[in-house]
C-alpha positions in Angstrom: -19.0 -9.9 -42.6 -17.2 -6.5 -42.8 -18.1 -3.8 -45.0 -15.4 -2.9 -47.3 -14.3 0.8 -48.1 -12.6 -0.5 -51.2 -13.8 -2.7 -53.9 -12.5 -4.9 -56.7 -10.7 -3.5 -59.6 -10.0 -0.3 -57.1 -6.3 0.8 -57.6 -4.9 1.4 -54.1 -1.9 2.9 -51.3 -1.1 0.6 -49.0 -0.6 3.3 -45.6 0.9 0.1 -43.4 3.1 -2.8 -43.1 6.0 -4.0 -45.0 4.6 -2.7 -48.4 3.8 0.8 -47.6 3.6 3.5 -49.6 3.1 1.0 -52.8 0.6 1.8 -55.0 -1.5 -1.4 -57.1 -5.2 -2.6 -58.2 -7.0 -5.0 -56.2 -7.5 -8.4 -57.6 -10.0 -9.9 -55.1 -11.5 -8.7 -52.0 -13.1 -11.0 -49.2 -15.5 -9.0 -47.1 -16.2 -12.2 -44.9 -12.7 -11.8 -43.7 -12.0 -7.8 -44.4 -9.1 -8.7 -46.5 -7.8 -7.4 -50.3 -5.6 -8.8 -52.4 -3.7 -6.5 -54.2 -1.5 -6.7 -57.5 2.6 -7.0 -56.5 1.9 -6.4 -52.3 2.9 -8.9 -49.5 4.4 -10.9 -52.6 5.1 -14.7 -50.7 6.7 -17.4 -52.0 4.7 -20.8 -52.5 6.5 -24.2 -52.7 4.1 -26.2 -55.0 4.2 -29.9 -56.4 4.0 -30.6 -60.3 0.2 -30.2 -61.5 -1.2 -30.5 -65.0 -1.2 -26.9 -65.4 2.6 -26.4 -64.1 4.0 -29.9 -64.7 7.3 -28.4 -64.0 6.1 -27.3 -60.1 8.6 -25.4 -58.0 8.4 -22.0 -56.0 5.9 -19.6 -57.4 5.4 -16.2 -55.8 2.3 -14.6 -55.2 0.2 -11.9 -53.8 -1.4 -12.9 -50.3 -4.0 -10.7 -48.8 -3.7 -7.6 -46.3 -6.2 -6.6 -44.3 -8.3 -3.6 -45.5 -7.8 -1.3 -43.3 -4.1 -1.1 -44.4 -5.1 0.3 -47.7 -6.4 4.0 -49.1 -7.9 4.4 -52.3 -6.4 6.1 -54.4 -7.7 9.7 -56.1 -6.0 10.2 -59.9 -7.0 14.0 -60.0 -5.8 14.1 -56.5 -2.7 12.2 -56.9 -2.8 11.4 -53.2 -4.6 8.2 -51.5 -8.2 9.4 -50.4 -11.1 8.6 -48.1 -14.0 7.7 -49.8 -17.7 9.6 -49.4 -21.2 8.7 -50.7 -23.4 11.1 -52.9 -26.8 10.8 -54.1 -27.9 10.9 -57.4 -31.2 11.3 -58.0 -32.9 8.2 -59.9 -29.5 6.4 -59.7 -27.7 4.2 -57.1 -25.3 6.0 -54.8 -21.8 6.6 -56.1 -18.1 6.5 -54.6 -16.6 10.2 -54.5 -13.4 11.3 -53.4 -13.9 13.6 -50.4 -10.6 16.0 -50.7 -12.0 16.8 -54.3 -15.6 14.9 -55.0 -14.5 13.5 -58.4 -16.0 9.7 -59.1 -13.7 6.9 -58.0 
């Protein structure tokens, strides 16, 4: 199991690979493997038969996972992809802060 810097729902920068420098929001993320699925990056295209649900069948395209480390979250006040830091807050769980500005992610 890896531990993941980024989380689901978590809109990202992709820093490597074909897709770089796009911007989306994760859709899944598999620790087990260290990988992140993220909305309109490393688009492939699947050859499927005809189901029930797409009786039609055909090529569908879809996002296939990158590997995390290929992806910085991404600050909104910021406007720049961001490591992430912990802070404390006292009778709460630890939260996710930006560390160029400390604002929430």
């Amino acid at each position: 199991m890896h531990k993941l810097h980024v989380r689901k729902g978590d809109t990202v920068v992709v820093i490597a690979g074909k897709d770089t420098g796009k911007k989306g929001k994760i859709l899944e993320a598999h620790p087990r493997t260290g990988r992140v699925v993220v909305e309109d990056v490393n688009v492939v295209k699947r050859h499927t038969k005809p189901t029930q649900a797409n009786p039609q069948g055909g090529i569908i395209e879809k996002a296939a996972a990158i590997h995390s480390s290929n992806v910085m979250p991404f600050c909104v006040k910021c406007d720049q992809p961001v490591r992430v830091g912990k802070k404390t807050v006292p009778d709460a769980p630890k939260e996710r802060v930006c560390k160029r500005c400390g604002e929430e992610l």
